[in-house]
N, C-alpha and C positions, 0 to 999 in steps of 0.2 A: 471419387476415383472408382471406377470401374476397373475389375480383371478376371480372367478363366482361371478358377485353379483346376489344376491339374490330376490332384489325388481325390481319392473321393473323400466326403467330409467325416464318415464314420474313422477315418484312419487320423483325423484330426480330432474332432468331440463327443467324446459320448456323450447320447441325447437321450431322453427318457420323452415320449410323444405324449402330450397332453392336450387335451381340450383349452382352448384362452378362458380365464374364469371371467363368468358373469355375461356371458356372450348369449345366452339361451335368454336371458331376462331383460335384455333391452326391447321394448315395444317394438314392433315394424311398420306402426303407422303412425307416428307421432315424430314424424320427419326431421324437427329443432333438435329432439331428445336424441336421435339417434347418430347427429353430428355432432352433440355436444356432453354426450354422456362419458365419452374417453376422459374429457378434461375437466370435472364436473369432480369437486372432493366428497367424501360419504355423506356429507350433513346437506350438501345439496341435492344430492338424489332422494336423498331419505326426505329429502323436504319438500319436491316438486311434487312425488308418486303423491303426496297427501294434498295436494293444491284440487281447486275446483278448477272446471276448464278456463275459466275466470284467471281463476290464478296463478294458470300456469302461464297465460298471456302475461300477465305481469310480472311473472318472474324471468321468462325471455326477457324483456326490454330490462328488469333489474341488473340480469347477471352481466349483459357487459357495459350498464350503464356504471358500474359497480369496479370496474375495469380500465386500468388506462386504453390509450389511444394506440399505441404502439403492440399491446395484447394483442387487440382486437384487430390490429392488422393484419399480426402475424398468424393469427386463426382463420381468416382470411382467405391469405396468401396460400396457405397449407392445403383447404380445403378446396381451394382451385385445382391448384397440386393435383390434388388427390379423383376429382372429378374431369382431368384432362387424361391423366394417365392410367389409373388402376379401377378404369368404369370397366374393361375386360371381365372380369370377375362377379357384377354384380352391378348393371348398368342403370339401375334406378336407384340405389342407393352403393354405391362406390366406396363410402366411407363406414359403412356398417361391414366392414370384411376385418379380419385380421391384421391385414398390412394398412389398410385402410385409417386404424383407428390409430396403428404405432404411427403412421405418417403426420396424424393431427395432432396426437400427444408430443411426440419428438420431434417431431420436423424430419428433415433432412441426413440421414446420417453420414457419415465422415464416407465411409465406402459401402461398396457392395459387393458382395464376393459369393460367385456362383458355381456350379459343379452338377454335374452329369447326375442326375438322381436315380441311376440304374441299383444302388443298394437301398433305397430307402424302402423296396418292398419288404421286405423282413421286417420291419418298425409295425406296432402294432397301433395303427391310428385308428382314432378313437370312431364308432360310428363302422367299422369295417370287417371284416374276415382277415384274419393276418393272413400277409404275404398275397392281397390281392392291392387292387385298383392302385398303386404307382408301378406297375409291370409295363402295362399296355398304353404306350406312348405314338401310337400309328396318329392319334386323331390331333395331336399337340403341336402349336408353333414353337419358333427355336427357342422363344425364352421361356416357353412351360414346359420343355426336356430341363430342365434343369431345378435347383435347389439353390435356395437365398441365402443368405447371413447377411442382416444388416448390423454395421459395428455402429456404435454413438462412445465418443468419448465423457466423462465424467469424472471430476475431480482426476486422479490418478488411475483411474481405471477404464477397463475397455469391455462395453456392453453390449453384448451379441443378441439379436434375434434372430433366432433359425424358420425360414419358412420351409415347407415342402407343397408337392402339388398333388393334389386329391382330383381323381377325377369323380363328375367329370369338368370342373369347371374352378374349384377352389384351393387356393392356396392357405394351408392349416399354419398355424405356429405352434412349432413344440420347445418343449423346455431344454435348452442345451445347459449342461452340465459344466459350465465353464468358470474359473475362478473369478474373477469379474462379475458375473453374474450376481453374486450375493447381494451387491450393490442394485441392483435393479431397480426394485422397489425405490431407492433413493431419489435415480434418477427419475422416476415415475413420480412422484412427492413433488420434488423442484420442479419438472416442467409444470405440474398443475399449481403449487402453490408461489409459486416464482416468476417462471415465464409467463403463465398467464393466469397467475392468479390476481385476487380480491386487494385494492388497496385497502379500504377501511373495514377488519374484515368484521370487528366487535359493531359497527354503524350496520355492513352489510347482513350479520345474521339480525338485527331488530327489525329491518327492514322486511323481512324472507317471514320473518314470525308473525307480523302485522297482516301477510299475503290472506284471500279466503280458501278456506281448505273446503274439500268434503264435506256435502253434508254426511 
């Protein structure tokens, strides 16, 4: 579900504007890695970066041989998603953005809830002069005048991602301050280790160990 709210979102959450962590350190020409490093748990990054290029072939086909059928669907599904509709932002790699990566980790969230982003220039985004670049809205279509929050429900809780728009082309995610949020992390855990995680996963780290590394 889609709606316009009507107030603006600073009178609703306070948000503290941060950098997405680990965003600078994803490769940009290693195309597999950069679609599949959002869903990808620490022991598998920390495992590919030391593969030879050999090996990192083999751990492509491992990681969702390694995977049910129904995973691999839904990663899939996602990344069509995501290549149909949010190439706007980053049209050779779509998935390598911010919204990009919550879309492949999360899927789909329950709503979307958007609002006039005329105060976010006060927000000190990272990379910028406070109080510049979300002012000057002449060059934007009608859904980059505005400010995101995508909700995802989890267990009892309700998980907000706040995006804003950076010109001249990117939409940032900053940290909202929201009760629910502490859960985050949680919900980030269970999609990788749940939704699309490793069935065997003590079978799949021997497997990953056997790979050739680096000389």
């Amino acid at each position: 579900m889609k709606r316009l709210m009507r107030v603006t979102l600073l009178s609703v959450l306070a948000v503290l504007a941060v950098a997405a962590p680990g965003i600078s350190a994803i490769p940009r020409n290693d195309t597999w890695y950069t679609q599949h490093y959002i869903i990808m748990q620490d022991f598998e990054r920390t495992a590919y970066r030391n593969l030879s290029p050999a090996g990192r072939l083999a751990f492509q086909e491992l990681f969702w041989q390694s995977r049910s059928p129904e995973a691999k669907a839904t990663f899939a599904a996602r990344l069509e998603y995501v290549k149909k509709n949010l190439w706007k932002e980053n049209s050779r790699q779509p998935w390598n953005t911010d919204r990009g990566r919550t879309y492949l980790l999360n899927g789909s969230p329950v709503s979307i809830d958007y609002d006039q982003n005329n105060d976010w220039g006060s927000l000190a985004i990272p990379g910028q002069m406070p109080g510049t670049g979300a002012t000057n809205r002449n060059a934007e279509d009608v859904s980059a005048n505005r400010a995101e929050i995508w909700t995802y429900p989890f267990q009892e809780n309700f998980i907000k991602y706040v995006f804003v728009f950076v010109q001249p082309s990117q939409w940032r995610m900053i940290q909202a301050q929201v009760a629910g949020n502490r859960y985050r992390g949680d919900l980030e855990t269970h999609s990788r280790a749940v939704v699309l995680g490793v069935q065997d996963l003590e079978q799949y780290k021997d497997r990953i160990a056997a790979l050739e590394k680096k000389k």
